[in-house]
TORVEX-709515 format. One record per residue: residue in three letters; x, y, z of N, C-alpha, C in turn. Coordinates in Angstrom, 2 decimals. Example, Ala and Ser with C-alpha at 12.3 -4.5 7.8 and 13.67 -1.06 7.14 Angstrom:
REM TORVEX-709515
<fido residuo="ALA" n_east="13.19" n_north="-5.69" n_up="7.80" ca_east="12.30" ca_north="-4.50" ca_up="7.80" c_east="13.20" c_north="-3.30" c_up="7.80"/>
<fido residuo="SER" n_east="12.85" n_north="-2.25" n_up="7.08" ca_east="13.67" ca_north="-1.06" ca_up="7.14" c_east="12.90" c_north="0.03" c_up="7.87"/>
This chain:
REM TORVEX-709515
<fido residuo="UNK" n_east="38.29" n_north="148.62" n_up="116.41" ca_east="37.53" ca_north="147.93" ca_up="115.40" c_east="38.31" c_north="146.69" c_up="114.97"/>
<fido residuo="UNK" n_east="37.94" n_north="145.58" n_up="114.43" ca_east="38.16" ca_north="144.39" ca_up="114.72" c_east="38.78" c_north="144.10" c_up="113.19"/>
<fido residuo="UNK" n_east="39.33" n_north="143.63" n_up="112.66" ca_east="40.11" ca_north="142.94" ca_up="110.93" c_east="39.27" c_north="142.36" c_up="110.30"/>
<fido residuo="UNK" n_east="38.71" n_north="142.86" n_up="109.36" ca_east="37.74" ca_north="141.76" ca_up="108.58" c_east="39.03" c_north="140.99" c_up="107.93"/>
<fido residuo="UNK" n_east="39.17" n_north="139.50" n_up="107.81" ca_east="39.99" ca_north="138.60" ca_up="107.10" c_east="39.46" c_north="138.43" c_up="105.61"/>
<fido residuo="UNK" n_east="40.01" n_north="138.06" n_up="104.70" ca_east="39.81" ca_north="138.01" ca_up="103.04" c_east="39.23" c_north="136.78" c_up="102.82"/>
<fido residuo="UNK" n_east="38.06" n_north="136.44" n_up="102.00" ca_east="38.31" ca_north="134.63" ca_up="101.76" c_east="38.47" c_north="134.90" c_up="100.27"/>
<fido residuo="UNK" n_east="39.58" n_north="135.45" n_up="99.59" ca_east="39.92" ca_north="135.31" ca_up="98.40" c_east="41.11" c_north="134.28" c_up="98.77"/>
<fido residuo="UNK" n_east="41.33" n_north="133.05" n_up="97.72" ca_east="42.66" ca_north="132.38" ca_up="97.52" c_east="43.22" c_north="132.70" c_up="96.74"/>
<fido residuo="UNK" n_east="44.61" n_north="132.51" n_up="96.41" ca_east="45.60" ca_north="132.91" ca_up="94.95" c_east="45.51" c_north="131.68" c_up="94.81"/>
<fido residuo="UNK" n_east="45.31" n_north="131.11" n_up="93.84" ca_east="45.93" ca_north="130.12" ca_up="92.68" c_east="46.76" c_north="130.05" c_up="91.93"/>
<fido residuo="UNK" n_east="47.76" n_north="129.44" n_up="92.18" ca_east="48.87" ca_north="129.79" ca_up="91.13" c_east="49.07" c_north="129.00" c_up="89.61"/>
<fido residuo="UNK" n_east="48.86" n_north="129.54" n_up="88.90" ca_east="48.88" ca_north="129.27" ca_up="87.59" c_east="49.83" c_north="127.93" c_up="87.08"/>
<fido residuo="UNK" n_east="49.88" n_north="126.69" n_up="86.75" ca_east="50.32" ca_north="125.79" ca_up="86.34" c_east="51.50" c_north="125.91" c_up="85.73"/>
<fido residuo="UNK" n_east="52.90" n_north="125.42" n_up="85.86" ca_east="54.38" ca_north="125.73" ca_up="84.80" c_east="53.44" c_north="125.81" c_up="83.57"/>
<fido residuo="UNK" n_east="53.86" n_north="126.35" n_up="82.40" ca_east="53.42" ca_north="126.73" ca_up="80.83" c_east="54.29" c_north="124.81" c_up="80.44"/>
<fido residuo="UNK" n_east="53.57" n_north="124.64" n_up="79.64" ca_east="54.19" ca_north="123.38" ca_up="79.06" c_east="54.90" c_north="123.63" c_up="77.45"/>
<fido residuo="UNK" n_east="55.71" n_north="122.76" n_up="77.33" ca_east="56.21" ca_north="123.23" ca_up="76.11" c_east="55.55" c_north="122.23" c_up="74.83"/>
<fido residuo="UNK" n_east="54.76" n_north="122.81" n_up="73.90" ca_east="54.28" ca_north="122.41" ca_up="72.94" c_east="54.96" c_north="120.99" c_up="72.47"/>
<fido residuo="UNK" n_east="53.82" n_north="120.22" n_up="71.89" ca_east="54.83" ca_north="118.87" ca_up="71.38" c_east="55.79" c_north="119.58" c_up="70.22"/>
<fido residuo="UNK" n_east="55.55" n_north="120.11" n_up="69.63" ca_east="56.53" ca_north="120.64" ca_up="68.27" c_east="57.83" c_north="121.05" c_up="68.88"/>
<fido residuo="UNK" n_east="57.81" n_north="121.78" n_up="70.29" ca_east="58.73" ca_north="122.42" ca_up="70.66" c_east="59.41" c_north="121.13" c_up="71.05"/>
<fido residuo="UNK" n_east="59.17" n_north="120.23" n_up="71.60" ca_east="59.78" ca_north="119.10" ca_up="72.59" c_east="60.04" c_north="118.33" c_up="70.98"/>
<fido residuo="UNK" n_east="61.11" n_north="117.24" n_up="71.34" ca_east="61.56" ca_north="116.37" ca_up="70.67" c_east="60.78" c_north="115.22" c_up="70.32"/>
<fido residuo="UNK" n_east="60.63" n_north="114.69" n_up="71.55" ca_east="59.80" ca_north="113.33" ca_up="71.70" c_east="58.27" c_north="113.91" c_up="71.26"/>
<fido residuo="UNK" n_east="57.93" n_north="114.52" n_up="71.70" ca_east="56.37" ca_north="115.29" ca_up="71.04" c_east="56.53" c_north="115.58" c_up="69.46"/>
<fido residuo="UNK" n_east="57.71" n_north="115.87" n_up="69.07" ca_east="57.38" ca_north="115.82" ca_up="67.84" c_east="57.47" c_north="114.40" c_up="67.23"/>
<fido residuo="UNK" n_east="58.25" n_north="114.09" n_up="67.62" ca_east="58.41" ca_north="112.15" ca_up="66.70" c_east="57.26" c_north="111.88" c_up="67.01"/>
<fido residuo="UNK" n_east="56.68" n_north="111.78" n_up="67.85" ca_east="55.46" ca_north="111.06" ca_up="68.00" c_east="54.50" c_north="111.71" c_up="67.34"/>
<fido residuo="UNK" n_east="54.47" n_north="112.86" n_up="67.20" ca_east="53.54" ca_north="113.76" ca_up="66.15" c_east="53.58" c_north="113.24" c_up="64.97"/>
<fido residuo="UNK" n_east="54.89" n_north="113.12" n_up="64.58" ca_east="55.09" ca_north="112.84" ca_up="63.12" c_east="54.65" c_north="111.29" c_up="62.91"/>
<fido residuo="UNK" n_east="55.05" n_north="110.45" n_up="63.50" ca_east="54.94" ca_north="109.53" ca_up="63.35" c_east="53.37" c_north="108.59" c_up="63.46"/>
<fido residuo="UNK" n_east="52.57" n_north="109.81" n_up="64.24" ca_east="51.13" ca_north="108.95" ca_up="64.25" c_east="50.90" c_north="109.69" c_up="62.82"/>
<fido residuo="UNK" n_east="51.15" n_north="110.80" n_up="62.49" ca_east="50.31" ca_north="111.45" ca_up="61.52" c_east="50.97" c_north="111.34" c_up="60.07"/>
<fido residuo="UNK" n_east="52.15" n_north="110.77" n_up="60.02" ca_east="53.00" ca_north="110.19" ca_up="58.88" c_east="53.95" c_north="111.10" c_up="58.76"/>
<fido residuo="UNK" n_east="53.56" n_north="112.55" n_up="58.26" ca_east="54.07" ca_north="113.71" ca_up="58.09" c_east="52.97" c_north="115.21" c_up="58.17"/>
<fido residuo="UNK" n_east="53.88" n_north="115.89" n_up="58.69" ca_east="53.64" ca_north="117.51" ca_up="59.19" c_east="54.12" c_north="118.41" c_up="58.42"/>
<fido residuo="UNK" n_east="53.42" n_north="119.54" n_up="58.14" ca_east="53.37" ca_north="120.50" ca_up="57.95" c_east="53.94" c_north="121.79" c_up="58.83"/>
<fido residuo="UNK" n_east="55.17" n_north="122.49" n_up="58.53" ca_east="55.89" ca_north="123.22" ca_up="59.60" c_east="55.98" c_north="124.22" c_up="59.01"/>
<fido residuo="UNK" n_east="55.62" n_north="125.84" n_up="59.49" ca_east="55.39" ca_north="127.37" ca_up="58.84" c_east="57.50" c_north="127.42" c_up="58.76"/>
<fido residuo="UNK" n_east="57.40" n_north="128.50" n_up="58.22" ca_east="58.71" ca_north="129.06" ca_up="57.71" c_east="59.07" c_north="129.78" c_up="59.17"/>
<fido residuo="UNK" n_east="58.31" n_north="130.37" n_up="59.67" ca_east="58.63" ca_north="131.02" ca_up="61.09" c_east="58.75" c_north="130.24" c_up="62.28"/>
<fido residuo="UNK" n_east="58.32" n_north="128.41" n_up="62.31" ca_east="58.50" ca_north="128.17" ca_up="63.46" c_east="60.10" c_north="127.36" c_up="63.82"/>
<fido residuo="UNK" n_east="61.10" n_north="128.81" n_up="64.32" ca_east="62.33" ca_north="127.83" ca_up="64.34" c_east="62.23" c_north="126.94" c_up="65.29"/>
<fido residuo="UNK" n_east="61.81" n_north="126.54" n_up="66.52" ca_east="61.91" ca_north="126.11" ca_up="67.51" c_east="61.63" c_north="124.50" c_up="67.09"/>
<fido residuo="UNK" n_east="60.39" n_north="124.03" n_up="66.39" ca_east="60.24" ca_north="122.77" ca_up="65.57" c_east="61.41" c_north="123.09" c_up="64.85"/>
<fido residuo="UNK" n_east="61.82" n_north="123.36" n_up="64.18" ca_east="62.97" ca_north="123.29" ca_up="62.97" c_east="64.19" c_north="122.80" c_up="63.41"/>
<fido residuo="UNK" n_east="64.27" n_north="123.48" n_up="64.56" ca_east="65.55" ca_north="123.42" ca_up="65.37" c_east="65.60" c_north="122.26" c_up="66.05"/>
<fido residuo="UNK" n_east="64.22" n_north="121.25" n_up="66.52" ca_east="64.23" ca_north="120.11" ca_up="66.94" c_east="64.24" c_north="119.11" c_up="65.96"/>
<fido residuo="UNK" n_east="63.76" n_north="119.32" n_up="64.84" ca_east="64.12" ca_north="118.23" ca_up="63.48" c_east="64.86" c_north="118.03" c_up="63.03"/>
<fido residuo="UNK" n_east="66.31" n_north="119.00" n_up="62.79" ca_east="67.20" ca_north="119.05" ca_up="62.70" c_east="68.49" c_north="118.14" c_up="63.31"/>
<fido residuo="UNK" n_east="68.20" n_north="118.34" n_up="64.67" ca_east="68.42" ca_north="116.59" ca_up="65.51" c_east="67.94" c_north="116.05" c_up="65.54"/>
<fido residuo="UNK" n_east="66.49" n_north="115.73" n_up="65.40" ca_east="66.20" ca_north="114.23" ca_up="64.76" c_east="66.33" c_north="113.53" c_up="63.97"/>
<fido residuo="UNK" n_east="66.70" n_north="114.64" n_up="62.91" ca_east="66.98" ca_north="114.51" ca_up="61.60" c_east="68.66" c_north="113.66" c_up="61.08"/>
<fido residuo="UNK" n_east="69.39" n_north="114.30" n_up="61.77" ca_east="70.60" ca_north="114.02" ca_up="62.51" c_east="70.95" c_north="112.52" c_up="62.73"/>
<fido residuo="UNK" n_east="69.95" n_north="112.11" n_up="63.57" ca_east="70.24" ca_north="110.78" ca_up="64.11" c_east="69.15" c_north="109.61" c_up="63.67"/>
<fido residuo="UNK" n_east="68.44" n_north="110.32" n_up="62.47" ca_east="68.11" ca_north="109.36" ca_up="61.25" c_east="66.46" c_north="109.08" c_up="61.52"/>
<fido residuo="UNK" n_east="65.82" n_north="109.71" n_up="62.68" ca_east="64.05" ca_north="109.70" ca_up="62.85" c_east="63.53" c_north="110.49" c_up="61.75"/>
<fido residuo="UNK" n_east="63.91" n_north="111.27" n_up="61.34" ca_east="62.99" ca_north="112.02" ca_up="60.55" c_east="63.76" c_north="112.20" c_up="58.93"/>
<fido residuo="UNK" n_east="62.76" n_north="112.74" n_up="58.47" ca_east="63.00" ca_north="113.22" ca_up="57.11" c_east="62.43" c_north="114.95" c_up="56.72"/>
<fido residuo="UNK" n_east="63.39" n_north="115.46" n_up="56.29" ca_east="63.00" ca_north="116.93" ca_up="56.31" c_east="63.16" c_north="117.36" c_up="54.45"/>
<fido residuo="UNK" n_east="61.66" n_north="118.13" n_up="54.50" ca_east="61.36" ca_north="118.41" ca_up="53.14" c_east="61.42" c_north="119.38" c_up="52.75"/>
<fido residuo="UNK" n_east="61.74" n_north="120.45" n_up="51.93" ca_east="61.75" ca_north="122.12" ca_up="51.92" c_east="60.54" c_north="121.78" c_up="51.14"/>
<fido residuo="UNK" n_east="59.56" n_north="122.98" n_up="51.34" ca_east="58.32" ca_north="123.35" ca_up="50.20" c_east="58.81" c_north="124.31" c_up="49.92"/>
<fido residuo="UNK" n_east="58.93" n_north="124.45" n_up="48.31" ca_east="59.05" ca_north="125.34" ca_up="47.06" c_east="58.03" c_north="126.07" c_up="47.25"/>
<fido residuo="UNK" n_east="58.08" n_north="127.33" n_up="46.08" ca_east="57.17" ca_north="127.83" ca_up="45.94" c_east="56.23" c_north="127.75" c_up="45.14"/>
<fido residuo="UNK" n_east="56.60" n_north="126.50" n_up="43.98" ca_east="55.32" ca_north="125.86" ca_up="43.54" c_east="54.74" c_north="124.89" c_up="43.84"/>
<fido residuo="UNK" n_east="54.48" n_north="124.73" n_up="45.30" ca_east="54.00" ca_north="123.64" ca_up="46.02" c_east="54.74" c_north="122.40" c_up="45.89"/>
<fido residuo="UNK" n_east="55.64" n_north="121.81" n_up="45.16" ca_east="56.36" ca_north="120.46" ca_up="45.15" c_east="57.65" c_north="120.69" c_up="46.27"/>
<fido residuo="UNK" n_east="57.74" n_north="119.49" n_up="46.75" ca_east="58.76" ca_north="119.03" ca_up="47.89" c_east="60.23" c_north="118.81" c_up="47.44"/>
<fido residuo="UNK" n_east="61.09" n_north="119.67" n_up="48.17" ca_east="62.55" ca_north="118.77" ca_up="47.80" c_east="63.40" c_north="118.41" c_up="49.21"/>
<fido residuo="UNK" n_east="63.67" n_north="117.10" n_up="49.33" ca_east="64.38" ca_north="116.64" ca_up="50.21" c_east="65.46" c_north="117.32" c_up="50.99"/>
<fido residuo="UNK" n_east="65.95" n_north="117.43" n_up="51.70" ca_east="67.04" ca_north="118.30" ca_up="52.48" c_east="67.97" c_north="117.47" c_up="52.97"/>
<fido residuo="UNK" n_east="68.97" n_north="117.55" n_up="52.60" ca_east="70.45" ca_north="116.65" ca_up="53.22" c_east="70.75" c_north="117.71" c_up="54.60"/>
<fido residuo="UNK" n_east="71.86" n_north="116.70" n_up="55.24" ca_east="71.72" ca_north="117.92" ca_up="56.50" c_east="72.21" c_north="119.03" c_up="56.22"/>
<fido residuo="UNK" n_east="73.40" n_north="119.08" n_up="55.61" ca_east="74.09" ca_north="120.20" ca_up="55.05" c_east="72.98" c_north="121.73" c_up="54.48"/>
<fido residuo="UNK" n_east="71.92" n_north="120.89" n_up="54.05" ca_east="71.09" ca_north="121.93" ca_up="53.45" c_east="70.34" c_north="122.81" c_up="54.39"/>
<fido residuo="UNK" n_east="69.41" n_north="122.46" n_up="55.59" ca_east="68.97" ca_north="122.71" ca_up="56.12" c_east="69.02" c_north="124.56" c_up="57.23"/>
<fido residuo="UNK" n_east="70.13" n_north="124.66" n_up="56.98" ca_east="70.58" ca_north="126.03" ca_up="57.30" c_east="69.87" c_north="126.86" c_up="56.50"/>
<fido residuo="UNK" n_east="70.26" n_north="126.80" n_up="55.41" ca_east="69.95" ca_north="127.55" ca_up="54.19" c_east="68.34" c_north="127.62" c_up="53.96"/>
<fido residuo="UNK" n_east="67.44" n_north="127.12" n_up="54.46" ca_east="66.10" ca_north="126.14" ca_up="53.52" c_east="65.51" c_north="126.78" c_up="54.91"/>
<fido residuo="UNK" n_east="65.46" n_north="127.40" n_up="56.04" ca_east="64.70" ca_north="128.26" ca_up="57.39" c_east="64.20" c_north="128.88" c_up="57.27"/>
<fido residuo="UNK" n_east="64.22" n_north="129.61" n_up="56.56" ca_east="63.25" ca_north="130.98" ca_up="56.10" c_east="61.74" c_north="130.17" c_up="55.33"/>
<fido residuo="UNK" n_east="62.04" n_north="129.08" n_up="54.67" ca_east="60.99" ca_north="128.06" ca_up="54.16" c_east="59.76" c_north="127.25" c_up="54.47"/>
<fido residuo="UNK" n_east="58.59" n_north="126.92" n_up="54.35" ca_east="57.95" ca_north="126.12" ca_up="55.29" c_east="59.00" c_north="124.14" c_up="54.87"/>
<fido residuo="UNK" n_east="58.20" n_north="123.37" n_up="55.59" ca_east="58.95" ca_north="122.26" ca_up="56.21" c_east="58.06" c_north="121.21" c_up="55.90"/>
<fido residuo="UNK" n_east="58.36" n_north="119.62" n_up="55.89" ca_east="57.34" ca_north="119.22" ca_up="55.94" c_east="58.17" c_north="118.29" c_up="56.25"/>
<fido residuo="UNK" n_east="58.07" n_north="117.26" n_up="57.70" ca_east="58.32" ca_north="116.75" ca_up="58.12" c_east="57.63" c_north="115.05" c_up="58.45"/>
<fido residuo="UNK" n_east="58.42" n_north="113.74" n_up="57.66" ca_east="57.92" ca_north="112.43" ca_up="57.60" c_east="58.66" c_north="111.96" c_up="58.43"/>
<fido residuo="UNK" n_east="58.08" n_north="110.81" n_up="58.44" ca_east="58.46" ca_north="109.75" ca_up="59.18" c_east="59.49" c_north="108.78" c_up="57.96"/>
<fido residuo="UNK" n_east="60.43" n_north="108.58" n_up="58.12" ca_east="61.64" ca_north="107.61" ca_up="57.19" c_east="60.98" c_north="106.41" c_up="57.07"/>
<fido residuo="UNK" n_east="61.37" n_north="106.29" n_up="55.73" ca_east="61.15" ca_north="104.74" ca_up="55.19" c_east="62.05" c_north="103.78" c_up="55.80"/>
<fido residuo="UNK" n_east="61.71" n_north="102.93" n_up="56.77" ca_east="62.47" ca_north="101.83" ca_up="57.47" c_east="61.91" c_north="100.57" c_up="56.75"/>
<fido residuo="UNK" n_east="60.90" n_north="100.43" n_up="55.96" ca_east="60.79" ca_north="99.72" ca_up="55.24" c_east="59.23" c_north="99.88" c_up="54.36"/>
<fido residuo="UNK" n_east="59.38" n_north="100.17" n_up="53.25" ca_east="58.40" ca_north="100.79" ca_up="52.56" c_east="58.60" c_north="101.92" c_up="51.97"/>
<fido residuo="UNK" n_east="57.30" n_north="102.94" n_up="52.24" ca_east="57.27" ca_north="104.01" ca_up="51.62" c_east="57.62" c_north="105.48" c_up="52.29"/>
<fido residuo="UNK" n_east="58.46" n_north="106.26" n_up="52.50" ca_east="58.41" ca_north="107.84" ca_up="53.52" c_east="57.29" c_north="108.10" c_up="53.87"/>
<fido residuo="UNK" n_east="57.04" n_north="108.49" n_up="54.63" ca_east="55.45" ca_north="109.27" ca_up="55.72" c_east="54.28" c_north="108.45" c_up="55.60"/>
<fido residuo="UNK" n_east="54.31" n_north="107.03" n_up="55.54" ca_east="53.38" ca_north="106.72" ca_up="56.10" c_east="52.94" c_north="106.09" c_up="57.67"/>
<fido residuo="UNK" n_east="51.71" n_north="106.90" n_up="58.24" ca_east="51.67" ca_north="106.87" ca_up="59.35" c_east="51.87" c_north="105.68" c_up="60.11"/>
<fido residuo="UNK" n_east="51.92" n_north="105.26" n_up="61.27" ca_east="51.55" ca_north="104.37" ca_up="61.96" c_east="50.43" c_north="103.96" c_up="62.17"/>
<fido residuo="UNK" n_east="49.62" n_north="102.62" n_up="62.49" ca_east="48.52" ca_north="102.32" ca_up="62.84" c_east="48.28" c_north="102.93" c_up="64.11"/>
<fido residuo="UNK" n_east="48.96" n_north="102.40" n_up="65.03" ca_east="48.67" ca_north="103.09" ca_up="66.60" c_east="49.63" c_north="104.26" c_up="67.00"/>
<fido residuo="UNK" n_east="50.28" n_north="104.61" n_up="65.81" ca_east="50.75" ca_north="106.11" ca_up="66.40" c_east="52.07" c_north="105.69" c_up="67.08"/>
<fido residuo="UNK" n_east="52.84" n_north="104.17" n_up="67.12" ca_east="53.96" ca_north="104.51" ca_up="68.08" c_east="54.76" c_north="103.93" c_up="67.16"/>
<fido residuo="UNK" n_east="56.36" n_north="104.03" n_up="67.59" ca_east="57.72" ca_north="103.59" ca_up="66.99" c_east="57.33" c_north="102.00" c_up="66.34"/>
<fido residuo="UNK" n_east="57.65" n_north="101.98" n_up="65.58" ca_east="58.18" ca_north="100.26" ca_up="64.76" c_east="59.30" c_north="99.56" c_up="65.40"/>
């Protein structure tokens, strides 16, 4: 008796990409079209990338209280302030903190 052959193909599933939040450059650019973000208390992986951005002077990192008002975070602080949600601007290079870009890219 003779082999019936299969016409099933495998497809192999695409690498997983890593979220802009997770990536560096995905987040500046996040932040920066949208002025400032909103970051949960659980996502270290953004936290952990703002932190060096933060570092080398792109960003500005905000702790949210628990009565909804913002307090600034020096770097020193930022250890401490993880368990917290985040709220992440774009720096005043001239003007006002978190306001967006027109077209979303670097000044």
């Amino acid at each position: 008796m003779a082999e019936q052959s299969s016409n099933v193909i495998a497809f192999r599933r695409p690498a997983a990409r890593l979220a802009p939040s997770r990536n560096p450059k995905g987040l500046i650019e996040t932040v920066y079209a949208a002025g400032s973000i909103p970051v949960s208390g659980e996502d270290i992986a953004t936290k952990t990338a703002a932190v060096m951005l933060q570092g080398l002077g792109f960003l500005v990192i905000e702790e949210v209280l628990a009565d909804g008002t913002s307090r600034p975070l020096a770097r020193g602080e930022t250890r401490q302030a993880l368990r917290r949600p985040w709220r992440l601007s774009k720096p005043a290079f001239a003007g006002v903190a978190g306001l967006p870009d027109a077209s979303g890219a670097f000044i």
